[in-house]
DRENNUPA-733869 format. One record per residue: residue number from 1; x, y, z of N, C-alpha, C in turn; residue in three letters. Coordinates in nm, 2 decimals, m for minus. Each point is the difference from the previous one (the first is absolute). Example, Ala and Ser with C-alpha at 12.3 -4.5 7.8 and 13.67 -1.06 7.14 Angstrom:
DRENNUPA-733869
[site 1; [1.32; m0.57; 0.78]; [m0.09; 0.12; 0.00]; [0.09; 0.12; 0.00]; ALA]
[site 2; [m0.04; 0.11; m0.07]; [0.09; 0.11; 0.00]; [m0.08; 0.11; 0.08]; SER]
end
This chain:
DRENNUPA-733869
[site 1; [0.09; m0.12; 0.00]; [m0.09; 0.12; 0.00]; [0.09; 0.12; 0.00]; UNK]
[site 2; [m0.03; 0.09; m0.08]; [0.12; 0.12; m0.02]; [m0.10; 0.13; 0.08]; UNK]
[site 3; [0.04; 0.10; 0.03]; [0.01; 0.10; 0.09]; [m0.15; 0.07; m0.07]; UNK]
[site 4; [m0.03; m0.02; m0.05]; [m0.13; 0.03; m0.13]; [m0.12; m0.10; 0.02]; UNK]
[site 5; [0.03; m0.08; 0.06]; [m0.14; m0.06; 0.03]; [0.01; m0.05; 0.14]; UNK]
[site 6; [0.02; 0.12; 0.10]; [0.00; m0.04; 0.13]; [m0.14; 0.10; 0.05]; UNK]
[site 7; [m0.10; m0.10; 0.12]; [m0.13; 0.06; 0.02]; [0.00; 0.12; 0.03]; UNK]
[site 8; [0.07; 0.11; 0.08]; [0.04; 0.05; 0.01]; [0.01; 0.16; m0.14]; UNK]
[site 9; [0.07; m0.06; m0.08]; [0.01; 0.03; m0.17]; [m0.10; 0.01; m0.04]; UNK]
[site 10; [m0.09; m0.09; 0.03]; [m0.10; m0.05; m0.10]; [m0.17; 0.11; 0.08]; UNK]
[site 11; [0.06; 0.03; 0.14]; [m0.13; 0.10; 0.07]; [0.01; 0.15; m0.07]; UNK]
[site 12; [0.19; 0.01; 0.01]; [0.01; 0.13; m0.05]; [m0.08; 0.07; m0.13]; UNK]
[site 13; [0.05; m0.13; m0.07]; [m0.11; 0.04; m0.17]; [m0.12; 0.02; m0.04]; UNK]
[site 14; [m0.06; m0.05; 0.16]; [m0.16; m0.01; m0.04]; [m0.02; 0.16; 0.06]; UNK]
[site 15; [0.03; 0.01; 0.14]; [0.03; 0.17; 0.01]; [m0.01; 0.07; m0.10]; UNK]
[site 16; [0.12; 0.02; m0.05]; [0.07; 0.09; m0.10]; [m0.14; m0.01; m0.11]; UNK]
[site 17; [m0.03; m0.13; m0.03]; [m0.10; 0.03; m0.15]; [m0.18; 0.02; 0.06]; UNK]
[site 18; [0.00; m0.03; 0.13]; [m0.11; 0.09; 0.08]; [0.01; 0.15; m0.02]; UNK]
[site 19; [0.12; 0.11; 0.05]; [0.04; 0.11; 0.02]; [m0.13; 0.09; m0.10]; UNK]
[site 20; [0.06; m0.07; m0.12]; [m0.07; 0.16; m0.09]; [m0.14; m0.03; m0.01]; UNK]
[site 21; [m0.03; m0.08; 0.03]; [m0.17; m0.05; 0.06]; [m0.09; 0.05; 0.09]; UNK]
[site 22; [0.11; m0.02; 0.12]; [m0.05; 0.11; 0.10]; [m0.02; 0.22; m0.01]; UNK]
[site 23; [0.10; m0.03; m0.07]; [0.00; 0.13; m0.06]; [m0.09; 0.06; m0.04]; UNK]
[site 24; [m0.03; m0.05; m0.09]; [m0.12; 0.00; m0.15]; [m0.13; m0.02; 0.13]; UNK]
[site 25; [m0.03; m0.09; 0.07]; [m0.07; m0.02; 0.09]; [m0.05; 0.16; 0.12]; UNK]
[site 26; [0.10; 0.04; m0.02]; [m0.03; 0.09; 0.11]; [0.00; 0.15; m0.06]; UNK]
[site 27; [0.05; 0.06; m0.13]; [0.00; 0.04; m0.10]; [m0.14; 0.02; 0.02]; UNK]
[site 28; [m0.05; m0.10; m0.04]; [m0.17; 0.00; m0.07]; [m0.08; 0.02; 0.10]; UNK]
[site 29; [0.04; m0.05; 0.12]; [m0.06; 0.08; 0.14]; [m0.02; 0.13; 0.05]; UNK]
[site 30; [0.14; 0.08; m0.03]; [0.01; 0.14; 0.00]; [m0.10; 0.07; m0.10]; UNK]
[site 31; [0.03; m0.05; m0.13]; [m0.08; 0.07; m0.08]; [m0.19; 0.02; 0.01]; UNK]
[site 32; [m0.03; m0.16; 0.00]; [m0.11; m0.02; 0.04]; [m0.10; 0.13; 0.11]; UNK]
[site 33; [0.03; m0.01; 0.12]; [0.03; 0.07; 0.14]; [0.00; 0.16; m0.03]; UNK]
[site 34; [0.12; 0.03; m0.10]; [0.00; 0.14; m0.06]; [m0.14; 0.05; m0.09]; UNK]
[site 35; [m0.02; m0.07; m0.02]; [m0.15; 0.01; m0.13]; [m0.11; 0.01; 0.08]; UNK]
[site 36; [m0.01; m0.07; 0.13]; [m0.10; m0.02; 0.07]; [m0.02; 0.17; 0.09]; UNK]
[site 37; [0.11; 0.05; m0.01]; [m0.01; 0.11; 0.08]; [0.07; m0.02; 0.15]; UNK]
[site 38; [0.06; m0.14; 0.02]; [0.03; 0.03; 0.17]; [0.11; 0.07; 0.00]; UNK]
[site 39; [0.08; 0.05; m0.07]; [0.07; 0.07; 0.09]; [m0.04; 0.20; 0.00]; UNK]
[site 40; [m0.10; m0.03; m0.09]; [m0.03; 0.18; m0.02]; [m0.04; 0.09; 0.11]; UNK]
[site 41; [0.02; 0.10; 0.01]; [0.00; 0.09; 0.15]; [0.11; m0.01; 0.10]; UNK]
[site 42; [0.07; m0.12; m0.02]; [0.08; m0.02; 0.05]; [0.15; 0.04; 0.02]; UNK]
[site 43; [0.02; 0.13; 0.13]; [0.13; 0.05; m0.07]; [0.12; m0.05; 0.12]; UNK]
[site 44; [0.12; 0.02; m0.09]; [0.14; m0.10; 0.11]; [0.04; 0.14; 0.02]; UNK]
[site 45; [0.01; m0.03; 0.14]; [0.08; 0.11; 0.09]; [0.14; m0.06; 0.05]; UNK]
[site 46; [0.12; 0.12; m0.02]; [0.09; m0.04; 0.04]; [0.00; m0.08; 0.15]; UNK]
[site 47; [0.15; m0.07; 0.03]; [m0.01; m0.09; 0.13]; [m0.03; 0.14; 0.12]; UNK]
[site 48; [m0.04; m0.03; 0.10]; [m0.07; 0.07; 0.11]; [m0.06; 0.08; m0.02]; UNK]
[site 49; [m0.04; 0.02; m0.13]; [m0.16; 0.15; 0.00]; [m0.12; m0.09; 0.01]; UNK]
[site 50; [m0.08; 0.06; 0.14]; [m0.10; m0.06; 0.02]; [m0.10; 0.09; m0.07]; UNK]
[site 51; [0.03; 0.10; m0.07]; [m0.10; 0.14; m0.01]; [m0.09; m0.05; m0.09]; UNK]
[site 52; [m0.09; 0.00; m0.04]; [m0.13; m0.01; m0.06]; [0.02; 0.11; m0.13]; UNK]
[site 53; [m0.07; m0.08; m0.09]; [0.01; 0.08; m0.16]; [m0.08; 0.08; 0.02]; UNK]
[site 54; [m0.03; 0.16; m0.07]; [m0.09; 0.08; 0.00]; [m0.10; m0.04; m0.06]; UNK]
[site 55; [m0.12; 0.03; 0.04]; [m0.16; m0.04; m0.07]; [0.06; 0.09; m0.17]; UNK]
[site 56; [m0.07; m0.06; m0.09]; [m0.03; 0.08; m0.13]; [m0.06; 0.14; 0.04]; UNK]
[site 57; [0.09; 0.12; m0.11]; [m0.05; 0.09; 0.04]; [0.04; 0.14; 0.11]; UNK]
[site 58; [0.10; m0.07; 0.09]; [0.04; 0.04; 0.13]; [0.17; 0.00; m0.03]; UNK]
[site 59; [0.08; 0.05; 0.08]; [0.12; m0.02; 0.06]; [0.02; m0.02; 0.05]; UNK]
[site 60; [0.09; m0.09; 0.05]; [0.03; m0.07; 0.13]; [0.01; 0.09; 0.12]; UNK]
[site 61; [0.11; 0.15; m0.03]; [m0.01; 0.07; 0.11]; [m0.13; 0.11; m0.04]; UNK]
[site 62; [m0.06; m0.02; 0.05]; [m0.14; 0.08; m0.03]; [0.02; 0.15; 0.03]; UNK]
[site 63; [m0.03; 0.10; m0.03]; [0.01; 0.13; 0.00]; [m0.11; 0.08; 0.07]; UNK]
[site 64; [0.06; 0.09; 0.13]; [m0.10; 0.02; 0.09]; [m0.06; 0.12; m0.08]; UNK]
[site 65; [m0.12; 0.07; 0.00]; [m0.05; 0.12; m0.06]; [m0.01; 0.12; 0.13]; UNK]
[site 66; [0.04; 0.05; m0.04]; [m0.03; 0.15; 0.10]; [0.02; 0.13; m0.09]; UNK]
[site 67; [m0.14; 0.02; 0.04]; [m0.02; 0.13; m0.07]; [0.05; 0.13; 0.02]; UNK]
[site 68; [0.03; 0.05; m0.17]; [0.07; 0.11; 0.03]; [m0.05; 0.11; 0.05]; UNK]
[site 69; [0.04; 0.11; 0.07]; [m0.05; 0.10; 0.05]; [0.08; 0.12; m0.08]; UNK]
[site 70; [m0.07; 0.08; m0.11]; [0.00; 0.13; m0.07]; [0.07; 0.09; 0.12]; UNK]
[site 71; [0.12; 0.04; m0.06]; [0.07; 0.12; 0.05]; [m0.07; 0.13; 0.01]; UNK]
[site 72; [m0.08; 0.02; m0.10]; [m0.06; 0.11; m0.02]; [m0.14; 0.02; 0.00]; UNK]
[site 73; [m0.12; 0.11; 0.00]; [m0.13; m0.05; m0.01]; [m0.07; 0.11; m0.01]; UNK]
[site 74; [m0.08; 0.03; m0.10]; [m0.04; 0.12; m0.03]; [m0.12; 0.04; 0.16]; UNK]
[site 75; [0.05; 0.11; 0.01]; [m0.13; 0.05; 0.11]; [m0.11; 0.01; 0.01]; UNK]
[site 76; [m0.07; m0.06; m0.12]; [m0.12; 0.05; m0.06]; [m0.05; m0.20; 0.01]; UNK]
[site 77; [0.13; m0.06; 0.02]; [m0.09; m0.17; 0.01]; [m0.02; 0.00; 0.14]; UNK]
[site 78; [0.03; 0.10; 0.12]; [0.01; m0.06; 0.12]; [m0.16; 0.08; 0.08]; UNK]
[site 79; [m0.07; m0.07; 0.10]; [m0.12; 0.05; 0.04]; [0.00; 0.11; 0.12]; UNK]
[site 80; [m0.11; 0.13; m0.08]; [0.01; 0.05; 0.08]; [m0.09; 0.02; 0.17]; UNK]
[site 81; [m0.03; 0.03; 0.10]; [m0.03; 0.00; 0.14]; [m0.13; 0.09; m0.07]; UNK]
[site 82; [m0.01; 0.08; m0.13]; [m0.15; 0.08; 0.06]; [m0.03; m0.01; m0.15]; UNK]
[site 83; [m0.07; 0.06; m0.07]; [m0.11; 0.00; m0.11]; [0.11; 0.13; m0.12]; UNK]
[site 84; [0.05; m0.04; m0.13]; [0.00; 0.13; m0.11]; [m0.07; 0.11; 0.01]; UNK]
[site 85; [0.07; 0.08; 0.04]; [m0.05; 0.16; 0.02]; [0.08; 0.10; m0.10]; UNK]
[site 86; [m0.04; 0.03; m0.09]; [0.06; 0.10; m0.06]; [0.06; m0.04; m0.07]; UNK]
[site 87; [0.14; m0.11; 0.00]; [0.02; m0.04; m0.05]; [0.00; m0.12; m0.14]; UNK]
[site 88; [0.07; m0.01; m0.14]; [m0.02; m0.08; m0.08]; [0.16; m0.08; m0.06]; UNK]
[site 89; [m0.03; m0.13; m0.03]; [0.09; m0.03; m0.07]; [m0.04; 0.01; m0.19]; UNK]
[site 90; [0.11; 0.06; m0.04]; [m0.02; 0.04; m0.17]; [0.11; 0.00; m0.08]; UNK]
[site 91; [m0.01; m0.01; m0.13]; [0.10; 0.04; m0.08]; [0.03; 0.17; m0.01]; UNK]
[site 92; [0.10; 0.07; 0.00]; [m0.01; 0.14; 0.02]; [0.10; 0.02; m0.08]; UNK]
[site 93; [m0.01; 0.14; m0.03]; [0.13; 0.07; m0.07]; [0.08; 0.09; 0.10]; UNK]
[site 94; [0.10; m0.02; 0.05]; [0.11; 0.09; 0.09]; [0.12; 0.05; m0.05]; UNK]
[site 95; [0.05; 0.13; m0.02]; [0.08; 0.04; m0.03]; [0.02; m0.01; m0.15]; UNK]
[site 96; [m0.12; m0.05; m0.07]; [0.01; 0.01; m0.16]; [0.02; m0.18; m0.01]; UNK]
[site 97; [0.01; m0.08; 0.04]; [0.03; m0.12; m0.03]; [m0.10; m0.09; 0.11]; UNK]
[site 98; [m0.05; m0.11; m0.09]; [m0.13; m0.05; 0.08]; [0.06; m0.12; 0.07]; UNK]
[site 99; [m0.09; 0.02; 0.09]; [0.04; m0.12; 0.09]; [m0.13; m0.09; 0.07]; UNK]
[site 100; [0.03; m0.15; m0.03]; [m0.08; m0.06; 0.04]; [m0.08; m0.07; 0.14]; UNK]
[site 101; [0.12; 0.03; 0.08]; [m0.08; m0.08; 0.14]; [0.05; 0.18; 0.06]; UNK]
[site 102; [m0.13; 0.08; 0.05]; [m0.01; 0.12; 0.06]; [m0.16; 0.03; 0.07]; UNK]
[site 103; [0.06; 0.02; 0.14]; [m0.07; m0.02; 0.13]; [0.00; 0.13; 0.00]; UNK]
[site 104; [m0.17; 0.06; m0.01]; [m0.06; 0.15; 0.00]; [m0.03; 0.08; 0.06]; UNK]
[site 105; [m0.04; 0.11; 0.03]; [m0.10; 0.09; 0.01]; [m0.01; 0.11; 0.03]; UNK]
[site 106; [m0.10; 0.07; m0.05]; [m0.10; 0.12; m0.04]; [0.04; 0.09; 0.17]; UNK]
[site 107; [0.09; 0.11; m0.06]; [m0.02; 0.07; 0.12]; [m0.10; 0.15; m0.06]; UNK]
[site 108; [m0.07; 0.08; 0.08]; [m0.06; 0.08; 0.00]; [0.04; 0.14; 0.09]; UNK]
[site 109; [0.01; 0.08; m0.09]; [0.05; 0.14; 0.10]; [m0.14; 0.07; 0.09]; UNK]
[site 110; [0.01; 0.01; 0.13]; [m0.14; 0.07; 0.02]; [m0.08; m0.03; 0.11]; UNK]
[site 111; [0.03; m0.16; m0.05]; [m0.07; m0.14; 0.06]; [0.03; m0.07; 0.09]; UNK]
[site 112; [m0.10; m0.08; 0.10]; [0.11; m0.05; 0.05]; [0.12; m0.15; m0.07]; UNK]
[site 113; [m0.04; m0.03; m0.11]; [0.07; m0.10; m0.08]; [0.12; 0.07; m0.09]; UNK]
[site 114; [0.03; 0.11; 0.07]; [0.15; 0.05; m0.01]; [0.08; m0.07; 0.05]; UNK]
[site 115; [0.02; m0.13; 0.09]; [0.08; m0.12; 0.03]; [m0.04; m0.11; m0.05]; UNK]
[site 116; [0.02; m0.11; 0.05]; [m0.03; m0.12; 0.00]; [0.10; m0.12; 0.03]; UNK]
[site 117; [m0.05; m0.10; 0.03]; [0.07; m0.12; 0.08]; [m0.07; m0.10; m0.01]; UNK]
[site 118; [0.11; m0.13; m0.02]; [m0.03; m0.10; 0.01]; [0.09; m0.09; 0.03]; UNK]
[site 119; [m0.03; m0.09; 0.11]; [0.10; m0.12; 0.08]; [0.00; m0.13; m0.08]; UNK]
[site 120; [0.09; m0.11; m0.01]; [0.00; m0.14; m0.01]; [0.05; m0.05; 0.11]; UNK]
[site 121; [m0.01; m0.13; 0.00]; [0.05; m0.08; 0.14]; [0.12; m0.13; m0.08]; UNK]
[site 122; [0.10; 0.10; 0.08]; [0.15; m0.07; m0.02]; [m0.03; m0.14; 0.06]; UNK]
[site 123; [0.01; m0.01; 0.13]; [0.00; m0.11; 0.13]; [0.13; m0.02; 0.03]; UNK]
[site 124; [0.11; 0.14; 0.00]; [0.13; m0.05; 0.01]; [0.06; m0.11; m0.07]; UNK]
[site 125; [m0.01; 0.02; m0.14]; [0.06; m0.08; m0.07]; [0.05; 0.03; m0.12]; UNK]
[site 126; [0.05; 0.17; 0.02]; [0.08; 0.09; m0.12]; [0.11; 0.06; 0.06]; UNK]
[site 127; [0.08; 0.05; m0.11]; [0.10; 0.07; 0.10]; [0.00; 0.14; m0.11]; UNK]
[site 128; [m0.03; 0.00; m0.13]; [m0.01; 0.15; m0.06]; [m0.09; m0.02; m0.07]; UNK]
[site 129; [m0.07; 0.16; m0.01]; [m0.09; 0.01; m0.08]; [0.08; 0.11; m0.12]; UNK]
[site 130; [m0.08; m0.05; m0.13]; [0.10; 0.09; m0.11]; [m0.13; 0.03; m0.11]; UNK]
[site 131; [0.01; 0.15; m0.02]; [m0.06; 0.06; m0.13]; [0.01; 0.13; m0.02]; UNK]
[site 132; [m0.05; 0.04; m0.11]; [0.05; 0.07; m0.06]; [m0.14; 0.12; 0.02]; UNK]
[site 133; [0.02; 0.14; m0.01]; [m0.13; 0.08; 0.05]; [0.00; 0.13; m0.08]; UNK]
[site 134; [m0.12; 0.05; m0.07]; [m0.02; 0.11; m0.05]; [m0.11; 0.00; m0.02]; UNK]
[site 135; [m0.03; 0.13; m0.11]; [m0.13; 0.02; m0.09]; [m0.06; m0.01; m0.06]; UNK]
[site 136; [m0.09; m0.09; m0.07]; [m0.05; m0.05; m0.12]; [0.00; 0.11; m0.10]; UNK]
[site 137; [0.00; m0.02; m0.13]; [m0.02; 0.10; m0.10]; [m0.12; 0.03; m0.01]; UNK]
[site 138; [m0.08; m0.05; 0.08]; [m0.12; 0.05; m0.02]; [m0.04; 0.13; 0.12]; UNK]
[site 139; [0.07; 0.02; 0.06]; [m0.01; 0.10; 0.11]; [m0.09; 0.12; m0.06]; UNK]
[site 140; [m0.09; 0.05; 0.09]; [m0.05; 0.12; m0.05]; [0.08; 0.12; 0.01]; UNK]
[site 141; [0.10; 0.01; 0.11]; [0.14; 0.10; 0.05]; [0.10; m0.03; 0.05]; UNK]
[site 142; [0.09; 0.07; m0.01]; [0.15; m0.07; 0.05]; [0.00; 0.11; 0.09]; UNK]
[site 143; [m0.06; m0.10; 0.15]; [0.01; 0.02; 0.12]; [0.08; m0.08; 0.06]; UNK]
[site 144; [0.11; 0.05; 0.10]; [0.10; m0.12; 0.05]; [m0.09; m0.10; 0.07]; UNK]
[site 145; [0.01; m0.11; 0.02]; [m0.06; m0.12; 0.11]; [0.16; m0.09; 0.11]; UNK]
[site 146; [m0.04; 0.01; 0.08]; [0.10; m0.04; 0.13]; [m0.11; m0.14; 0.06]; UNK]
[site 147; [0.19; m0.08; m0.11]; [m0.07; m0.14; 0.01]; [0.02; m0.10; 0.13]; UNK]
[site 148; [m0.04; m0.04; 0.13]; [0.07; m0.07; 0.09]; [m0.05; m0.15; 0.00]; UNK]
[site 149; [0.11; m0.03; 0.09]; [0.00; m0.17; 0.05]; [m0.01; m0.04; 0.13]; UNK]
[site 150; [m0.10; m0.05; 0.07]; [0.00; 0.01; 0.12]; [m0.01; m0.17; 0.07]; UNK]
[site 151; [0.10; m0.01; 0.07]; [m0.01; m0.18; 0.04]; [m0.09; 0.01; 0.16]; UNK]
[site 152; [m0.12; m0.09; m0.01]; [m0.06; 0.05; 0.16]; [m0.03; 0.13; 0.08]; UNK]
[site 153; [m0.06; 0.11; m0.12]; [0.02; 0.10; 0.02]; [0.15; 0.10; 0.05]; UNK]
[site 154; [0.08; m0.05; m0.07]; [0.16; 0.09; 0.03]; [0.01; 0.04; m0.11]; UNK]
[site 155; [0.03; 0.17; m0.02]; [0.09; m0.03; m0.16]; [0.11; m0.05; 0.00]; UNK]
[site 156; [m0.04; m0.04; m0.13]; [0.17; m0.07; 0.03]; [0.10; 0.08; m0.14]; UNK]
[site 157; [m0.09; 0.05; m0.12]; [0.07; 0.05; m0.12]; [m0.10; 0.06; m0.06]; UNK]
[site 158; [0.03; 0.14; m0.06]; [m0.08; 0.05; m0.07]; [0.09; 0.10; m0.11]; UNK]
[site 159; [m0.09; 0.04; m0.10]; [0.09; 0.13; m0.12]; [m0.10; 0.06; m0.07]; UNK]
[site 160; [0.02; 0.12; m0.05]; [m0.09; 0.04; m0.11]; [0.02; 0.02; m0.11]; UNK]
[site 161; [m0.13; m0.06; m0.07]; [0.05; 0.04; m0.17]; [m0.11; 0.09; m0.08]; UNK]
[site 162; [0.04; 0.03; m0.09]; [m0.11; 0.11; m0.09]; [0.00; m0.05; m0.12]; UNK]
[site 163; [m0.11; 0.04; m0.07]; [m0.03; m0.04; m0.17]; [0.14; 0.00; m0.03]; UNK]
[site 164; [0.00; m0.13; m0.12]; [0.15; 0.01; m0.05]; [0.09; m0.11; 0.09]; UNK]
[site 165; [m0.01; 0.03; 0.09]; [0.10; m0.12; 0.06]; [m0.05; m0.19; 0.08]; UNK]
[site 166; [0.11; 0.01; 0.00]; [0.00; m0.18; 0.03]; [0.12; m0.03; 0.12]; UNK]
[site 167; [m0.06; 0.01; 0.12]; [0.12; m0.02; 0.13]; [m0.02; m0.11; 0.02]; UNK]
[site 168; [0.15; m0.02; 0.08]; [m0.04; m0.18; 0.04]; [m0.02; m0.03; 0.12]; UNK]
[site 169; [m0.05; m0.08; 0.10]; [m0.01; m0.03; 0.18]; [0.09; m0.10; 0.00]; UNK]
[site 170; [0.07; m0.06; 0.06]; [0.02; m0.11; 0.09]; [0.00; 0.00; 0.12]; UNK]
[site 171; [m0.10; m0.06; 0.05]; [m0.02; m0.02; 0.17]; [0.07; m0.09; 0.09]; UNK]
[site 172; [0.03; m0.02; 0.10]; [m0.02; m0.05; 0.10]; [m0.10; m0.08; 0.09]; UNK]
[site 173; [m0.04; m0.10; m0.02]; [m0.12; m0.01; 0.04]; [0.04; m0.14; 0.07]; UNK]
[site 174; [0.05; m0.06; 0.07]; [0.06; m0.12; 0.06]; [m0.07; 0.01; 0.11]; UNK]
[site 175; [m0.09; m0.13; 0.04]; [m0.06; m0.03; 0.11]; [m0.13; 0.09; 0.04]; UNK]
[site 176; [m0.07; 0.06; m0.13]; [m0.09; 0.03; m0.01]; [m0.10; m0.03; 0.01]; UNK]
[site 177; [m0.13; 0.02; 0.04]; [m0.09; m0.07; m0.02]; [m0.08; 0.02; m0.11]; UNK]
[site 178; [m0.04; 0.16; 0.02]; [m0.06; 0.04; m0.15]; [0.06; 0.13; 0.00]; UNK]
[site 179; [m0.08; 0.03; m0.20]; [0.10; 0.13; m0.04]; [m0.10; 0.13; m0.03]; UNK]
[site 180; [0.05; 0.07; 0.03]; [m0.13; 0.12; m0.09]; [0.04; 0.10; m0.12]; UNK]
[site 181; [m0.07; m0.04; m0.06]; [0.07; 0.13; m0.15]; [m0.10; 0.11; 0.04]; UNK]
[site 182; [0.06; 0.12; 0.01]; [m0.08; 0.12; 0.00]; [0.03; 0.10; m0.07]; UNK]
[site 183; [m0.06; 0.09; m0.07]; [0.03; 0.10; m0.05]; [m0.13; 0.13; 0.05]; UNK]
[site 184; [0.12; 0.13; m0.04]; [m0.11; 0.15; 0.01]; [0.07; 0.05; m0.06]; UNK]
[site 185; [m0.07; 0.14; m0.07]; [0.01; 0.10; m0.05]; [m0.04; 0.16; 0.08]; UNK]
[site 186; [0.01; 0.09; m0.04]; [0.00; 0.10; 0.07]; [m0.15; 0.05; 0.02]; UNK]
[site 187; [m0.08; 0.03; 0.07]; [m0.12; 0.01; 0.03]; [m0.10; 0.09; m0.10]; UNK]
[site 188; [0.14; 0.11; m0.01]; [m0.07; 0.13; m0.05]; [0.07; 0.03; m0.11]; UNK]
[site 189; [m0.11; m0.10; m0.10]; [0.06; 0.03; m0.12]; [m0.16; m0.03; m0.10]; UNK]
[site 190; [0.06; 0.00; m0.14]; [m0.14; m0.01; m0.07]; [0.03; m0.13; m0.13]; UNK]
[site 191; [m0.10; m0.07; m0.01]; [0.05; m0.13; m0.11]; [0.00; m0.12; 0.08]; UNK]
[site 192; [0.08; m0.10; m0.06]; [0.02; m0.14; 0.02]; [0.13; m0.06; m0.01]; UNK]
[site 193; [0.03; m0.09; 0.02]; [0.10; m0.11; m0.03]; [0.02; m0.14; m0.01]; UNK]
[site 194; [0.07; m0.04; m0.05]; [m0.04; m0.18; 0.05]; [0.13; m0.04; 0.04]; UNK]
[site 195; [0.03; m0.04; 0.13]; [0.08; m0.06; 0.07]; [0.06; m0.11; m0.03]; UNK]
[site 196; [0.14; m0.01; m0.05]; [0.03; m0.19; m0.05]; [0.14; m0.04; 0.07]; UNK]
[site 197; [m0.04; m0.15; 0.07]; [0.11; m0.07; 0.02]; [m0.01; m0.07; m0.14]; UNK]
[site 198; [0.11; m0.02; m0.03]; [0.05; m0.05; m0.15]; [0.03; m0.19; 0.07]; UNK]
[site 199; [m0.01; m0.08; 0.00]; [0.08; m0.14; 0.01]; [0.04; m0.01; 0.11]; UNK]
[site 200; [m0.15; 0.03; 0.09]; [0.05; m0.07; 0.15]; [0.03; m0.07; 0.07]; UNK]
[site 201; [0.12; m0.03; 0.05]; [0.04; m0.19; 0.04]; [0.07; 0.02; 0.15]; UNK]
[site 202; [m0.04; m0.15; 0.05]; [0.07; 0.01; 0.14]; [0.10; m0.16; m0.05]; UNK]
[site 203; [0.11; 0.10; 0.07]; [0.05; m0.21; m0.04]; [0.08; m0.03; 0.16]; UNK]
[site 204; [0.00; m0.11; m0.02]; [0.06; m0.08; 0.14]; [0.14; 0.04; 0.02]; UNK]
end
């Protein structure tokens, strides 16, 4: 008996010509299995990540929302403590050039609506108020008007302007509660005017 036909020899061969059998066998397993759908949804995470795949739609680290809060805020969106008196909000013409957001009104020589005022309610949550102040082109006379700003009844800033011009405010108003725009003109005089804050804004 030569080294070729020892039982031994003879198990190895049947192995060996099993091998590509099993193969093909398991081959067709995989594929089968694949078709069926089991391995779909199924994702491999590196070794120790226990973390969980994101739902469809999502990211894994999810993104918190917080809302932004506007720096700035026209004075005319904030509410005021008593009822529109005298004043309006309008499109106007000042200083020859028109301007769209302008907070009004009709003063009267004579009358007692030779001033006027009106408050909003900050709630302590501004630190300046900013606009710009003169007299509509529509003025019946170029009478000066002495425009002020008052936080909680204090003044706190005021200036005068006359037909033709366009001054500017920036207030102080930090820890206010509310604000008052007022304006007058001189008592004793004859005619009209129309009083304008041009782009009234408080910002944080």
């Amino acid at each position: 008996m030569s080294y070729r036909d020892t039982p031994g020899s003879k198990r190895s061969t049947r192995l060996g010509e099993l091998g590509p059998a099993w193969i093909s066998a398991i081959a067709a397993l995989l594929t089968a299995m694949t078709a069926a759908g089991f391995f779909a949804g199924r994702v491999t995470s590196p070794p120790g990540d226990t973390s969980e795949a994101a739902p469809s739609g999502t990211s894994a680290r999810e993104a918190v929302s917080v809302p932004e809060v506007a720096p700035a805020k026209s004075l005319m969106d904030l509410p005021s403590p008593s009822e529109m008196r005298g004043y309006e909000q309008s499109s106007q013409r000042v200083n020859g050039s028109p301007a769209e957001r302008v907070f009004s009104s009709e003063l009267i020589c004579g009358v007692s609506s030779h001033t006027s005022s009106q408050q909003f309610q900050l709630d302590r949550q501004f630190r300046v108020f900013r606009s710009q102040v003169g007299l509509t082109d529509e003025s019946e006379i170029d009478e000066p008007v002495k425009f002020t700003v008052r936080v909680d009844g204090e003044d706190r800033a005021s200036t005068v302007a006359s037909l033709g011009e366009l001054k500017p405010l920036d207030v102080d108003v930090t820890n206010g509660l509310r604000v008052e725009l007022y304006v007058e003109m001189d008592y004793n005089c004859s005619g009209s005017i129309i009083a304008a804050w041009v782009d009234p804004m408080v910002i944080r």
